[in-house]
FIMI-732536 format. One record per residue (C-alpha): residue number from 0; y, x, z. Coordinates in Angstrom, 1 decimal. Layout:
BEGIN
<r n="NUM" c2="Y" c1="X" c3="Z"/>
...
This chain:
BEGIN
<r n="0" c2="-4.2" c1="-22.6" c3="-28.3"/>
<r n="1" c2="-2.7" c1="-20.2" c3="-25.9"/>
<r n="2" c2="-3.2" c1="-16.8" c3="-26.1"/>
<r n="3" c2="-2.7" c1="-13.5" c3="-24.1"/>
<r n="4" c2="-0.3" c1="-11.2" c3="-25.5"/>
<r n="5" c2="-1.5" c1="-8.2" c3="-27.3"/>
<r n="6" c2="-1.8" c1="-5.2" c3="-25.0"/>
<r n="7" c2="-2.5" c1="-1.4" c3="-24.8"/>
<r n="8" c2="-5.5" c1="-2.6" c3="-23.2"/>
<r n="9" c2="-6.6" c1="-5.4" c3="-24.8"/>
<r n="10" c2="-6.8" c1="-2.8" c3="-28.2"/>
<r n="11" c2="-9.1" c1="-0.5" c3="-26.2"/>
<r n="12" c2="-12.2" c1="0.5" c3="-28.4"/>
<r n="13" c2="-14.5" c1="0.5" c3="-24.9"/>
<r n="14" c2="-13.5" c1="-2.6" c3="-23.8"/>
<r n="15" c2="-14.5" c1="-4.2" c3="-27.1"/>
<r n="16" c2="-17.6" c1="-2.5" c3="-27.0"/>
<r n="17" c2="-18.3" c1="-3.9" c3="-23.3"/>
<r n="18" c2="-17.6" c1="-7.3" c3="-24.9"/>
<r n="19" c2="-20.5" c1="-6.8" c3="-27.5"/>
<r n="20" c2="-22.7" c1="-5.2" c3="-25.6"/>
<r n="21" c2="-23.0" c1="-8.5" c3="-23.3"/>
<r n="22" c2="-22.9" c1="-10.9" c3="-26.4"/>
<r n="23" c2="-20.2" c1="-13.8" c3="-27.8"/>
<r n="24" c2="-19.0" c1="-15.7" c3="-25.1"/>
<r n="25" c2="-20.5" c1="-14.0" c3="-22.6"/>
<r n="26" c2="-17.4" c1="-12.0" c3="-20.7"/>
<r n="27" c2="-14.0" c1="-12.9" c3="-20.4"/>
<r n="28" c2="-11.4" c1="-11.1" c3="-18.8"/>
<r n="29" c2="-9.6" c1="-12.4" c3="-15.8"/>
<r n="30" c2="-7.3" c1="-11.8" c3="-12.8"/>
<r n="31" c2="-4.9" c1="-9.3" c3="-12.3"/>
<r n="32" c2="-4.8" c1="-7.6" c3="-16.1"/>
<r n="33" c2="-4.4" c1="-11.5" c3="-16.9"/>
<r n="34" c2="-1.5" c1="-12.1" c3="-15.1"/>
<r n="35" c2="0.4" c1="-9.2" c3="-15.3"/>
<r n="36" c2="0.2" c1="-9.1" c3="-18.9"/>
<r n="37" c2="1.8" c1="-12.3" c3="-18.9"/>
<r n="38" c2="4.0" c1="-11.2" c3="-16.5"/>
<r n="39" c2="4.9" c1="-8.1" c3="-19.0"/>
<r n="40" c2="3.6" c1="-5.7" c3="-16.3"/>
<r n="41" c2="1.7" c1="-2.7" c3="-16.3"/>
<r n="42" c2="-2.1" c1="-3.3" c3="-16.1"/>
<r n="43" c2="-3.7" c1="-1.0" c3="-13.6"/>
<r n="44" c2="-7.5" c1="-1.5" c3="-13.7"/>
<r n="45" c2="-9.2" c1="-4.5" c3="-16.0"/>
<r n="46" c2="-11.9" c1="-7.1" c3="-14.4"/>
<r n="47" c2="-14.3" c1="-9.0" c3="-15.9"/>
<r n="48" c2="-16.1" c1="-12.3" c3="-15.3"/>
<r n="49" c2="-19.6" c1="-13.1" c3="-16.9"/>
<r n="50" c2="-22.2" c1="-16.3" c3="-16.7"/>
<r n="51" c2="-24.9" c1="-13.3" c3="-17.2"/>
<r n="52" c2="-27.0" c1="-12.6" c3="-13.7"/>
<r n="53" c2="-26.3" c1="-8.9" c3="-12.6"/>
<r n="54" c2="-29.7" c1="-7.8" c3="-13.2"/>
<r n="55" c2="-28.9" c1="-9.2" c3="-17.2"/>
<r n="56" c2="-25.7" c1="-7.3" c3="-16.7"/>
<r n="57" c2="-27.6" c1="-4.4" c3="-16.4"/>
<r n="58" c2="-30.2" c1="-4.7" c3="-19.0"/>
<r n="59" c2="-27.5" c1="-5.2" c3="-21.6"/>
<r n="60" c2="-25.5" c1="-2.4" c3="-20.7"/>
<r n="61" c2="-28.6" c1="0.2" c3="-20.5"/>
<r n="62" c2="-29.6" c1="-1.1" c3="-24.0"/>
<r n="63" c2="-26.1" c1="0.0" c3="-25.5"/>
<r n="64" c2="-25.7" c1="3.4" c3="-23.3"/>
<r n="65" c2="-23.0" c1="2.0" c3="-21.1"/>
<r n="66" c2="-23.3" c1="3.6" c3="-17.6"/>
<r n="67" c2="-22.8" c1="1.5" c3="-15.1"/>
<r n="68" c2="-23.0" c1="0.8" c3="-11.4"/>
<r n="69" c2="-24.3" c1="-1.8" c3="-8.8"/>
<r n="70" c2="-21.2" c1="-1.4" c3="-6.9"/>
<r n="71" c2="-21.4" c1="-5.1" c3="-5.1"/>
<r n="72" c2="-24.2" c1="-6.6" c3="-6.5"/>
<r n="73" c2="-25.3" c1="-8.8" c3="-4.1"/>
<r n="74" c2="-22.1" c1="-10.8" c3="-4.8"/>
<r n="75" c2="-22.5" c1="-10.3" c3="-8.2"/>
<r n="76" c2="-20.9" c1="-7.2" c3="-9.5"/>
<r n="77" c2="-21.6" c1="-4.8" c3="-11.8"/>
<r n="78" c2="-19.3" c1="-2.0" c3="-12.5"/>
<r n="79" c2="-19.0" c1="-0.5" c3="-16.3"/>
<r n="80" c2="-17.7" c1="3.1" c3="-16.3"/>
<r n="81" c2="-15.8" c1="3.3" c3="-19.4"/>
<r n="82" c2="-13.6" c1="6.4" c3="-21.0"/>
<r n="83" c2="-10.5" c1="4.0" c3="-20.8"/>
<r n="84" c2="-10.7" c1="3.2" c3="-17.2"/>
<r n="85" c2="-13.6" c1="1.4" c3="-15.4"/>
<r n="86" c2="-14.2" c1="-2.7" c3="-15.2"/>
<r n="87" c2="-16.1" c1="-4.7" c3="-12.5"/>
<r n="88" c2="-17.9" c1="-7.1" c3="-13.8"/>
<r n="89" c2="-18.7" c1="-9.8" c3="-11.8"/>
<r n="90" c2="-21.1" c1="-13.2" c3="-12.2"/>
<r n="91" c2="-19.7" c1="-16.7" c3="-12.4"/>
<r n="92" c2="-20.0" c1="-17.7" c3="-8.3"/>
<r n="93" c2="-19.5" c1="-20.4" c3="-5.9"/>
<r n="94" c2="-19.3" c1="-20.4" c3="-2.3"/>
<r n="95" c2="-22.2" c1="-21.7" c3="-0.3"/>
<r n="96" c2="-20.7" c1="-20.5" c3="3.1"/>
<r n="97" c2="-17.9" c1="-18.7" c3="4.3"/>
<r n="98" c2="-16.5" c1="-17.8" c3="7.9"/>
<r n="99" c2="-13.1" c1="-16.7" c3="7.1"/>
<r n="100" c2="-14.4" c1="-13.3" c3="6.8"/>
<r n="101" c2="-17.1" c1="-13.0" c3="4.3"/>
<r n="102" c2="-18.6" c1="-15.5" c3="2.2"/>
<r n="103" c2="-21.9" c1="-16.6" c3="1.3"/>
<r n="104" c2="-22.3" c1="-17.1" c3="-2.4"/>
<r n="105" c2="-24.5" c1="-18.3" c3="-5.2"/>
<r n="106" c2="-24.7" c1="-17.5" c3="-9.0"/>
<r n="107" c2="-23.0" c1="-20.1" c3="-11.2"/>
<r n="108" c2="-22.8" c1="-20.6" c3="-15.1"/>
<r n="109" c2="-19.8" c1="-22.7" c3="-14.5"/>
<r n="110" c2="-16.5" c1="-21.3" c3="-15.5"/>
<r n="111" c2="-14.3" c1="-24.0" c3="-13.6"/>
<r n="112" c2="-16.7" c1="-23.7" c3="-10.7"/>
<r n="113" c2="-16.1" c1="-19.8" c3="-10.4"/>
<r n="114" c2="-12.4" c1="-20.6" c3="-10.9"/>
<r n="115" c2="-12.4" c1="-23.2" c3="-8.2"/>
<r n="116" c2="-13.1" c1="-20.5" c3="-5.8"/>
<r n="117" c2="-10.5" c1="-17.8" c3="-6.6"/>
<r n="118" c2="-7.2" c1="-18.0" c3="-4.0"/>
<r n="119" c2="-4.3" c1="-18.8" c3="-5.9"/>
<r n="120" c2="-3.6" c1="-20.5" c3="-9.8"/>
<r n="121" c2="-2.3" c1="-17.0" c3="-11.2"/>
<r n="122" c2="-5.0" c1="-15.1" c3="-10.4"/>
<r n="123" c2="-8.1" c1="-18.0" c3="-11.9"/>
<r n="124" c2="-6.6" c1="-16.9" c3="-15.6"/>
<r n="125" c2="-9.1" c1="-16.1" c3="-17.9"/>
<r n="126" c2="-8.8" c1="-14.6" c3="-21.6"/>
<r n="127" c2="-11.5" c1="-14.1" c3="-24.3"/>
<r n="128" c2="-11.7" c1="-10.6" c3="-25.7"/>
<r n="129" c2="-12.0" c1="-11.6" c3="-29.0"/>
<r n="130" c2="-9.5" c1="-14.2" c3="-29.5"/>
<r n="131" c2="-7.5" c1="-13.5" c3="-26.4"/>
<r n="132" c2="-7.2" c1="-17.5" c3="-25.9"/>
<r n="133" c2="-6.1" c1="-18.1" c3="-22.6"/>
<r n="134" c2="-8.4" c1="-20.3" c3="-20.1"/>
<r n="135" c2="-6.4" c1="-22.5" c3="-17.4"/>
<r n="136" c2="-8.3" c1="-25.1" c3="-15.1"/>
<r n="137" c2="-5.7" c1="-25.2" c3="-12.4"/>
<r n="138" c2="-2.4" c1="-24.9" c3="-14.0"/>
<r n="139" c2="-1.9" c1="-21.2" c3="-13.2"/>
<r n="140" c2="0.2" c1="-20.8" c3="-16.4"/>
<r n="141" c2="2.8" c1="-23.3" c3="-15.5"/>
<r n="142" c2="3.1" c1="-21.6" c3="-12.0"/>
<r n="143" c2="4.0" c1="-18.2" c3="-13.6"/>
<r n="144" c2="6.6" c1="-19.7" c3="-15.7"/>
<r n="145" c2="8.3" c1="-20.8" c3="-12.6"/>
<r n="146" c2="7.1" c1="-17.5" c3="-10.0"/>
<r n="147" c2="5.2" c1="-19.4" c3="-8.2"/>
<r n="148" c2="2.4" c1="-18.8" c3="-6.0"/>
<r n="149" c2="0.2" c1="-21.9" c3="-5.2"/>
<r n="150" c2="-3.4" c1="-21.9" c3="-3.9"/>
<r n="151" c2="-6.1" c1="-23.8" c3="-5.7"/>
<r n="152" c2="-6.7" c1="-26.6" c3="-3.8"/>
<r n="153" c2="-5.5" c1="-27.2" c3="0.0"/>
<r n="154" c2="-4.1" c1="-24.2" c3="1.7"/>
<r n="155" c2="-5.4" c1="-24.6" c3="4.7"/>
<r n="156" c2="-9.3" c1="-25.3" c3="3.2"/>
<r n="157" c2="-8.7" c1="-22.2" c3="1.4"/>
<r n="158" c2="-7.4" c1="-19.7" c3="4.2"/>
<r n="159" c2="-10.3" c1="-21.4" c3="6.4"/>
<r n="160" c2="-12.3" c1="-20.0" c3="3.9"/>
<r n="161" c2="-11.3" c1="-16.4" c3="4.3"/>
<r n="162" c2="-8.5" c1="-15.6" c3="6.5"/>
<r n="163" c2="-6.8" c1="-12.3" c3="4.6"/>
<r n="164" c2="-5.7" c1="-15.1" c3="2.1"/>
<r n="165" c2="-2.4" c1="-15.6" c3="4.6"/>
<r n="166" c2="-1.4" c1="-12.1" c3="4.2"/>
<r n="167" c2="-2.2" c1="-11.8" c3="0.1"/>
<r n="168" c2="-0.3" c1="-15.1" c3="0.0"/>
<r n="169" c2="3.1" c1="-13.2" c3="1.2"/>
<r n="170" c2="2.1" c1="-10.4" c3="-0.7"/>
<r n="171" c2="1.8" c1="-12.1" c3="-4.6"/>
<r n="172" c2="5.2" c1="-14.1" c3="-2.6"/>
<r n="173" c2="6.8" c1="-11.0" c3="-2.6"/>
<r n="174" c2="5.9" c1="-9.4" c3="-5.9"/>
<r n="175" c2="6.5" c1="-12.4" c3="-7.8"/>
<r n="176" c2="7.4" c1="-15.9" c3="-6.2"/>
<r n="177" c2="10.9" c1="-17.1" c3="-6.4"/>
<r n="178" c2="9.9" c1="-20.5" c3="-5.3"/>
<r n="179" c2="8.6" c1="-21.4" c3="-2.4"/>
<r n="180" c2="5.5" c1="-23.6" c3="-1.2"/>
<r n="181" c2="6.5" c1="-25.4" c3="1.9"/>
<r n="182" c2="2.9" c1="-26.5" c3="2.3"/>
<r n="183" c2="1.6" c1="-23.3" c3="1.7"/>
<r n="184" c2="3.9" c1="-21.6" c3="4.3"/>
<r n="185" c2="3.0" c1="-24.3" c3="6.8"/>
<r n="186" c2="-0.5" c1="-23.7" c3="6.6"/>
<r n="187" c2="0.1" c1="-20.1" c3="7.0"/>
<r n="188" c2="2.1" c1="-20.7" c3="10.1"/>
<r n="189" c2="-0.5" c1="-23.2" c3="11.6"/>
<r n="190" c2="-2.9" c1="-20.6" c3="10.5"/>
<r n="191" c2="-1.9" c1="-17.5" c3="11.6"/>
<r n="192" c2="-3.7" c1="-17.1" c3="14.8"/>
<r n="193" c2="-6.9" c1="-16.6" c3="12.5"/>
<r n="194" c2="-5.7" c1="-13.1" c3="11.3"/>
<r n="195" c2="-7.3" c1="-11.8" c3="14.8"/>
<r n="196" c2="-10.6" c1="-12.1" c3="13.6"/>
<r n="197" c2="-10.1" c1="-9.9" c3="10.3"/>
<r n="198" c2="-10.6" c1="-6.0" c3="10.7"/>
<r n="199" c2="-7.7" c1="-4.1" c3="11.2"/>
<r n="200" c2="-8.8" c1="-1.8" c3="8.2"/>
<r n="201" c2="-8.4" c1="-5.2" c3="6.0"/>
<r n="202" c2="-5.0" c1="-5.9" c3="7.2"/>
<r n="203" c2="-3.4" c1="-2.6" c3="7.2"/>
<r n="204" c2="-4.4" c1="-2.7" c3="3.6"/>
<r n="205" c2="-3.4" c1="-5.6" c3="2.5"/>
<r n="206" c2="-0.2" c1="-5.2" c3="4.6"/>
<r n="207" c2="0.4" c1="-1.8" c3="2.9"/>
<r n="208" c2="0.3" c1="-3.3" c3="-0.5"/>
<r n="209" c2="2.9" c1="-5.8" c3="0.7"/>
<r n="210" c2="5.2" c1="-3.0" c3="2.0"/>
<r n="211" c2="5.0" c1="-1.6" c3="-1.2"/>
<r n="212" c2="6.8" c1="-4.1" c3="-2.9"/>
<r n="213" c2="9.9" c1="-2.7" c3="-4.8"/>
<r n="214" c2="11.7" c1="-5.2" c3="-2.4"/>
<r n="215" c2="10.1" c1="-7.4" c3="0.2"/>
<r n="216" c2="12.6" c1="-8.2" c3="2.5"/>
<r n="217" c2="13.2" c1="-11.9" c3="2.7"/>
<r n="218" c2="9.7" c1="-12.8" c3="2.7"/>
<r n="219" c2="8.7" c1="-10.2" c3="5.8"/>
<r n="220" c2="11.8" c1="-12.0" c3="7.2"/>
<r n="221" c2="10.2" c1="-15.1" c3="7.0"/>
<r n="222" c2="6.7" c1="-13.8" c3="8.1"/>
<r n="223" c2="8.9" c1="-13.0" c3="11.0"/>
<r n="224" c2="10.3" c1="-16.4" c3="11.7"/>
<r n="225" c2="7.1" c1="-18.3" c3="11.1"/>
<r n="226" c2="5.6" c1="-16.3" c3="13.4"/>
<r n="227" c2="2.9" c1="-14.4" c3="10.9"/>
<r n="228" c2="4.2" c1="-10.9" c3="11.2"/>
<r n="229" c2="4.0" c1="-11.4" c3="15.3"/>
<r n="230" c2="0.3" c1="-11.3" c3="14.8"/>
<r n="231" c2="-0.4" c1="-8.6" c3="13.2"/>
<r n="232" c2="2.5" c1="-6.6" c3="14.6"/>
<r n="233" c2="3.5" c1="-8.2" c3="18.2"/>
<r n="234" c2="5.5" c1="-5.0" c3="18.5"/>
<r n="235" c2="8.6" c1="-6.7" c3="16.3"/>
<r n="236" c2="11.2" c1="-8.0" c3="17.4"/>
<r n="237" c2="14.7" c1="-9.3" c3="15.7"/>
<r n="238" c2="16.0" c1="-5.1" c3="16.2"/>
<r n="239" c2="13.2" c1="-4.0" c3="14.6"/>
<r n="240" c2="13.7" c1="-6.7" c3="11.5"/>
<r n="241" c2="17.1" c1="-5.4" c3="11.4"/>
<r n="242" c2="15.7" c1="-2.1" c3="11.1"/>
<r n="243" c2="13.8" c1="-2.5" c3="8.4"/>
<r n="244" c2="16.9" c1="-4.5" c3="6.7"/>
<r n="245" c2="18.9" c1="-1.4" c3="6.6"/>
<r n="246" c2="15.9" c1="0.4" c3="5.4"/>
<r n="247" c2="15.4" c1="-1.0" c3="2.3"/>
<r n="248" c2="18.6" c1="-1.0" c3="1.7"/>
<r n="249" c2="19.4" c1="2.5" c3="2.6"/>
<r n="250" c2="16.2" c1="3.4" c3="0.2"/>
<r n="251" c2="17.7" c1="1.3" c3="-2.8"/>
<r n="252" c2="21.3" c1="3.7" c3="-2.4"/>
<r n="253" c2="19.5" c1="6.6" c3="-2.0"/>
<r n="254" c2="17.0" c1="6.0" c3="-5.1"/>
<r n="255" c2="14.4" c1="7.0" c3="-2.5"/>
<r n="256" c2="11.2" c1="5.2" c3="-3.6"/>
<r n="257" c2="9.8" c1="2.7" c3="-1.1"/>
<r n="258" c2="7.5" c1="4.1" c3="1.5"/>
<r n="259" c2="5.1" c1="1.6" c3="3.7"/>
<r n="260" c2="4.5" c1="4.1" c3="6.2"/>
<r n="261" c2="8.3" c1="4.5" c3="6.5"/>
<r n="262" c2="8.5" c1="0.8" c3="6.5"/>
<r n="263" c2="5.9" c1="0.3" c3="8.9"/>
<r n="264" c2="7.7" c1="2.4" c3="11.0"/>
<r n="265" c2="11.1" c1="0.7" c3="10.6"/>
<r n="266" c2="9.2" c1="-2.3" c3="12.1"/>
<r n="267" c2="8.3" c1="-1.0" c3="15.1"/>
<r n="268" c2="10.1" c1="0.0" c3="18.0"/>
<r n="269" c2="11.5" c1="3.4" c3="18.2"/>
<r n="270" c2="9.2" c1="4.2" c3="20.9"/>
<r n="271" c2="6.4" c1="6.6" c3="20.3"/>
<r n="272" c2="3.5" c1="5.2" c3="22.8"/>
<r n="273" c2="4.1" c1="1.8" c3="21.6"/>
<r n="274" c2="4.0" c1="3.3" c3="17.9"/>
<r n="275" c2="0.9" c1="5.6" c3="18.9"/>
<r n="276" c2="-1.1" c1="2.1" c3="20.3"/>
<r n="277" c2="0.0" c1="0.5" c3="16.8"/>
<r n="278" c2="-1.4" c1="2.6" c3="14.8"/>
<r n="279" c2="-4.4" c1="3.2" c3="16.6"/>
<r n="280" c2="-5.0" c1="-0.5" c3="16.4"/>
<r n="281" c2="-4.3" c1="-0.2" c3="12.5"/>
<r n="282" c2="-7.0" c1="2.0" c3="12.5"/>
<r n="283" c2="-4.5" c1="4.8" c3="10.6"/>
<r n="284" c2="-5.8" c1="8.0" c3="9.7"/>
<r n="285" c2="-4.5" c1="10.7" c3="12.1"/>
<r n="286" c2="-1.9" c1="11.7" c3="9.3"/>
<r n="287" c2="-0.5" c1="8.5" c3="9.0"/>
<r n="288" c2="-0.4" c1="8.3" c3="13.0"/>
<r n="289" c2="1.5" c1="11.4" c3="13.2"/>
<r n="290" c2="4.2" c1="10.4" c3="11.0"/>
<r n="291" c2="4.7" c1="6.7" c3="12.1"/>
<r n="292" c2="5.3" c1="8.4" c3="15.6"/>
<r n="293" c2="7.5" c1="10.9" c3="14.6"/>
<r n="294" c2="9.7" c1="8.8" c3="13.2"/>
<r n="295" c2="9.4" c1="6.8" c3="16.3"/>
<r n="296" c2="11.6" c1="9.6" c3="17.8"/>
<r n="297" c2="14.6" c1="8.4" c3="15.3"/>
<r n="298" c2="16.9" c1="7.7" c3="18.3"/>
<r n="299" c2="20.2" c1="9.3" c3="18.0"/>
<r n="300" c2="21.8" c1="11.4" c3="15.4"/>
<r n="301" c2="19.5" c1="13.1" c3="13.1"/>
<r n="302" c2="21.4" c1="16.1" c3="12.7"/>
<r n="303" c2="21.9" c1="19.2" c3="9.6"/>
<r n="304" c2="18.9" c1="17.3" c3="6.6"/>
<r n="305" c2="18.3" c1="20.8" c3="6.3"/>
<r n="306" c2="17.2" c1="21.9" c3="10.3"/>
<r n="307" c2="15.4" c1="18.4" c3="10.2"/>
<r n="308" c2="13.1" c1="18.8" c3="7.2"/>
<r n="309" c2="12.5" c1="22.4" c3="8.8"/>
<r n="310" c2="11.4" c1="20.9" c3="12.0"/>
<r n="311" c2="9.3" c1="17.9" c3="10.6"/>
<r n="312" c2="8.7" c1="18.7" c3="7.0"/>
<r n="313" c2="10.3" c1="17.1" c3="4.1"/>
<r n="314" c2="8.8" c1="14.1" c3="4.0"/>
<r n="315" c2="8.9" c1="13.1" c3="7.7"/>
<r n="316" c2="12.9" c1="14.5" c3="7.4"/>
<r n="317" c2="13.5" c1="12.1" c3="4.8"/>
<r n="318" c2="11.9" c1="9.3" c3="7.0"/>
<r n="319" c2="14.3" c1="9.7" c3="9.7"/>
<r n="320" c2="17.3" c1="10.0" c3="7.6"/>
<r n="321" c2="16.8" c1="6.7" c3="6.1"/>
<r n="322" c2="15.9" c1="5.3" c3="9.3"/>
<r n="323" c2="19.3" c1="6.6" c3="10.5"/>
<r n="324" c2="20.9" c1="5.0" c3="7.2"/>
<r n="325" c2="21.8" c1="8.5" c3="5.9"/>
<r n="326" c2="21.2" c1="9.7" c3="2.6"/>
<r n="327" c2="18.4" c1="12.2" c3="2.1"/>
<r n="328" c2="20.0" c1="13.8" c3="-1.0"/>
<r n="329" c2="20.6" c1="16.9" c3="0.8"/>
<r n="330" c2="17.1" c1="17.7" c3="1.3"/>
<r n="331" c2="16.7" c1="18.0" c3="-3.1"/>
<r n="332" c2="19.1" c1="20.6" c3="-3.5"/>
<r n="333" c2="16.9" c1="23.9" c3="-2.3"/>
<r n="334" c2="13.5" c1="24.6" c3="-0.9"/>
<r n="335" c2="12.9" c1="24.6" c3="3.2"/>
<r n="336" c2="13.3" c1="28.3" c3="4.2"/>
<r n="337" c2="10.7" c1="30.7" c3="5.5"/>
<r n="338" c2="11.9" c1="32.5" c3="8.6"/>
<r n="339" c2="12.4" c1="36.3" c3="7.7"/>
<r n="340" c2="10.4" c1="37.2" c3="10.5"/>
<r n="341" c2="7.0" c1="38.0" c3="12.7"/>
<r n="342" c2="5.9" c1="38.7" c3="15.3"/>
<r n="343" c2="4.8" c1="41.8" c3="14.8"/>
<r n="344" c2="8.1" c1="43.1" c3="13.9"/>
<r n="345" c2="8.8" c1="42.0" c3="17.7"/>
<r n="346" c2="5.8" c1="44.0" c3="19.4"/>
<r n="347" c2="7.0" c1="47.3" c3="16.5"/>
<r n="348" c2="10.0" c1="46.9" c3="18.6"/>
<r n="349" c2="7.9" c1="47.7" c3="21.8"/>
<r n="350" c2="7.8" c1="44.0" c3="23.3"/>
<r n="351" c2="4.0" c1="44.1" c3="24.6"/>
<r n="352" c2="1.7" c1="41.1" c3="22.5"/>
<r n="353" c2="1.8" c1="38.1" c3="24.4"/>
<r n="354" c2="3.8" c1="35.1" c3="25.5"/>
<r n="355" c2="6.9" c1="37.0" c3="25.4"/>
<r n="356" c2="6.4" c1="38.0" c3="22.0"/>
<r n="357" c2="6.4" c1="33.9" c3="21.2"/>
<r n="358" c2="9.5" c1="33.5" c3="23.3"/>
<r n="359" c2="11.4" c1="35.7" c3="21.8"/>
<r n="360" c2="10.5" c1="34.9" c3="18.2"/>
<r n="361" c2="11.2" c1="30.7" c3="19.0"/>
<r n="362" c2="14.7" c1="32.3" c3="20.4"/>
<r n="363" c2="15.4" c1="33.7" c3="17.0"/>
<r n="364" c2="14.0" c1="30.7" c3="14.6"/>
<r n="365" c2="16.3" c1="28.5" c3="16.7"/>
<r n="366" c2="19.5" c1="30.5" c3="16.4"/>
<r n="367" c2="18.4" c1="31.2" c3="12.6"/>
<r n="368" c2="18.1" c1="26.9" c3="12.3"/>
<r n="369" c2="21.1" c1="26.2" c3="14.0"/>
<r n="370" c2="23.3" c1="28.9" c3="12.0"/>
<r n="371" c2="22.0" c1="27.7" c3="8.7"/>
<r n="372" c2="19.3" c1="29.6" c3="7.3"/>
<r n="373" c2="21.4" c1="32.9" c3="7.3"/>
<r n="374" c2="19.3" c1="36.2" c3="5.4"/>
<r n="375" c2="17.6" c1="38.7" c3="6.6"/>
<r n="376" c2="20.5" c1="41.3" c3="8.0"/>
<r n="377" c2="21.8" c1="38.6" c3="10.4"/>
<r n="378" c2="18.1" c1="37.8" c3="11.7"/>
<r n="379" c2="17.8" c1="41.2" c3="12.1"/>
<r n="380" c2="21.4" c1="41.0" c3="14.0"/>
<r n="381" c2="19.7" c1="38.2" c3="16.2"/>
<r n="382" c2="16.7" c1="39.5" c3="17.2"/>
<r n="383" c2="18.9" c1="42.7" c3="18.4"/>
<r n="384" c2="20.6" c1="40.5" c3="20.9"/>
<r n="385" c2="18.0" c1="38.5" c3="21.9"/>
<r n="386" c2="15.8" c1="42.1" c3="22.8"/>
<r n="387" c2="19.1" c1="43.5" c3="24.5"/>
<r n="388" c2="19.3" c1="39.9" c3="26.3"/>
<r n="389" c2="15.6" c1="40.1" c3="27.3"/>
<r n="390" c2="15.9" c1="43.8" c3="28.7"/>
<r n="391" c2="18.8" c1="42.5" c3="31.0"/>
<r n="392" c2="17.1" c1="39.4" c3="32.5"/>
């Protein structure tokens, strides 16, 4: 028998409870916690699967005092709000219907059948809480051994079945595969035209988790060459995969942890209308559109770290150094100043409140940038000249 390695988790006195509370042999736990146990990675949240109907689901937790919520439970699942961390519980299923963007499922008592269904080996893994023996129907144990990442079934049945599967293929790729599937990546390639019909909130966030990736270079280079990423971002070309190259690089020297809006931004063109139309069709917050087009503007020498992340902020400074394959580090060694200065000090000085008020003031803060932060006697230097200058003009 193959078992799942102990775990913080697995040792969790809610989780056992959960596992009572819907009777022997009726939960096991599978997916992601699965895997990445195996994997000796952290767990981040815990799923279940159950041949118990929702509604039974329910009843069972109510009985013991478990709160819980119907967060999906028209496809089955039940969510279980535990002190430890919460778990989605979700009924044995197999597809009736699907349109590459939703399916249409039934309730099954069939543990093979609901694995059947799921996209890749890895991720059909089950393990009983009790004994933590390991469930396999599709040689997903084998797969890890090896990092790789192999639908269940034909590839091209099971993106037909929901199109997002292209982009979580290169995803799971790029956080664990080391060898590849020629057939897999063929069908992605045939297949690719298909990512059209998905939302763009669904892609964005499935493309974020990719960019996340500690390092996923060579498989957004192939996305690239297979003609995936062109897609979802017809905005990249072979400069912008160079960009993002030197990115991750320039974030792995730096220590700088990866960022997939920076990222984003690396592959796309350092043109801030194309950028804006990009991330508009992304459907980014405005936040998020704000900064991808700032560091559109990344033509060019970035200048002092310390005038940049004045200008743009830390964060958005640290965007374009990387971007410009220089090394943030200055920006960690003090705080982003506070000019020494207001307005008001301006219209004490008998300029009349208005417009030139503002003028003078940006006159100052500039001079103040571009001299280095200096204190409060040389603003006070600067704002002398720029009154005498004003009085002359």
């Amino acid at each position: 028998m193959t078992k799942l390695p102990e775990a913080e988790w697995t040792q969790r006195e809610d989780l056992a409870r959960l596992a009572e509370a819907l009777g022997d042999g009726n939960l096991r736990w599978v997916g992601g916690a699965v895997r990445d146990t195996l994997l000796a990675k952290p767990v981040q949240d815990v799923d279940a699967a159950t041949p118990l109907e929702p509604q039974e689901v329910i009843a069972r937790l109510d009985k013991v005092r478990i709160r819980n919520v119907p967060t999906g439970i028209d496809h089955g699942t039940v969510t279980a709000v535990l002190p430890g961390g919460n778990v989605e519980i979700t009924t044995l299923r197999k597809d009736v219907s699907t349109d590459g963007r939703r399916a249409t499922v039934a309730f099954s008592d069939d543990w093979k059948e609901d694995a059947a269904r799921r996209d890749f080996t890895i991720n059909a893994l089950y393990a009983d809480p009790a004994t933590l023996e390991l469930y396999d129907f599709f040689g997903g144990l084998e797969d890890l051994k090896h990092r790789r990442v192999h639908f269940i079934g034909d590839p091209r049945e099971r993106i037909r079945e929901d199109h997002l599967r292209i982009l979580r293929y290169y995803r799971f790729q790029a956080r664990f595969g080391c060898d590849l599937d020629d057939e897999a990546e063929e069908a992605c390639a045939e297949l690719a035209p298909m990512l059209k019909g998905l939302s763009r909130e669904r892609v964005w966030s499935e493309l974020q988790i990719l960019l996340a990736v500690n390092d996923p270079t060579s498989t957004v280079v192939r996305m690239f060459n297979k003609g995936v990423l062109g897609v979802i971002l017809p905005e990249t070309g072979e400069d912008e995969i160079m960009a993002f190259e030197n990115l991750v690089e320039s974030e792995f020297e730096a220590e700088v942890p990866p960022s997939p809006l920076r990222r984003l931004a690396a592959l796309l063109p350092a043109d801030p209308d194309a950028v804006a139309q990009a991330a508009s069709r992304l459907r980014l917050s405005s936040a998020h559109k704000k900064r991808l087009v700032t560091a559109a503007g990344r033509s060019g020498d970035p200048g002092d770290p310390h005038a940049l992340a004045y200008r743009l902020g830390r964060e958005q400074a640290i965007d374009r150094l990387l971007l410009a394959g220089q090394d943030p580090a200055p920006l960690a060694e003090r705080e982003i100043p506070e000019l020494p200065l207001k307005g008001g000090e301006i219209v004490a000085r008998g300029v009349a409140a208005g417009p030139e008020v503002a003028r003078i003031l940006r006159a100052v803060e500039n001079r103040w940038v571009d001299e280095g932060f200096p204190g409060r006697e040389r603003v006070e230097a600067i704002l002398d000249e720029e009154l005498r200058s004003s009085v002359t003009s």
